[in-house]
C-alpha positions in Angstrom: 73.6 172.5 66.4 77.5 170.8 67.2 75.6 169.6 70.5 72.4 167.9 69.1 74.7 166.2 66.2 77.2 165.1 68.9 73.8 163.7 71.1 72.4 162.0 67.9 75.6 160.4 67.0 76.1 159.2 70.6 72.5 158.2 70.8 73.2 155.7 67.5 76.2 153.9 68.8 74.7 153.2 71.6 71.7 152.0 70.2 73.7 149.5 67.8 75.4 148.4 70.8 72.9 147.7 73.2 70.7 145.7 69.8 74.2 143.5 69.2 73.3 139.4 70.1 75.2 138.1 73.1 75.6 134.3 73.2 74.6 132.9 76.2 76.0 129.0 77.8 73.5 126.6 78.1 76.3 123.9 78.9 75.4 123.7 83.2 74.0 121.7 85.6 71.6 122.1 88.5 71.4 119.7 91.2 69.3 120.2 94.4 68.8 118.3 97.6 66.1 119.2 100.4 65.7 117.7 103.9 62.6 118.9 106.0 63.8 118.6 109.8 62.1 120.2 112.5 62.6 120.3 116.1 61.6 121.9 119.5 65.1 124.1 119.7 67.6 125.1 117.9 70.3 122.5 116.7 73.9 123.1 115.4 75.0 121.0 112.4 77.6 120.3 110.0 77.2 120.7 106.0 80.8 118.3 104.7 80.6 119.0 100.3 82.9 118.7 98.1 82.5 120.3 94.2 84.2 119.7 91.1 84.0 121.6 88.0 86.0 121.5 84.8 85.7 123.7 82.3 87.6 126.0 80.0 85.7 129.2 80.7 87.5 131.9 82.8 84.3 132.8 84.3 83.0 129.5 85.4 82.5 128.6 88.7 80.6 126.5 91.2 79.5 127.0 94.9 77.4 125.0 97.6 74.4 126.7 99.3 72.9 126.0 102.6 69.5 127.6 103.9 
């Protein structure tokens, strides 16, 4: 009986954890830039960015991506 109360009890805090709202930023940008290239071998290139971000969150950041 101790262990089905102790389940139950651990079974309702975690539900009323997992149904609590979590605020989510909406405050970011997106920008996105394609060039279609194609050759007959394999060239090497160069990618020069530079990113600026500025914001209070401790978790913010920003990054460059090249495919």
């Amino acid at each position: 009986m101790k262990k089905i109360t102790i389940l139950l009890l651990f079974l309702s805090i975690f539900s009323a954890h997992s149904q609590t709202q979590k605020e989510v930023s909406s405050d970011w940008t997106s920008f996105n830039q394609t060039i279609s290239i194609q050759t007959a071998v394999p060239k090497k290139f160069k990618v020069i960015a530079s990113v600026k971000m500025e914001s209070e969150e401790p978790m913010a950041w920003a990054g460059v991506w090249l495919e």
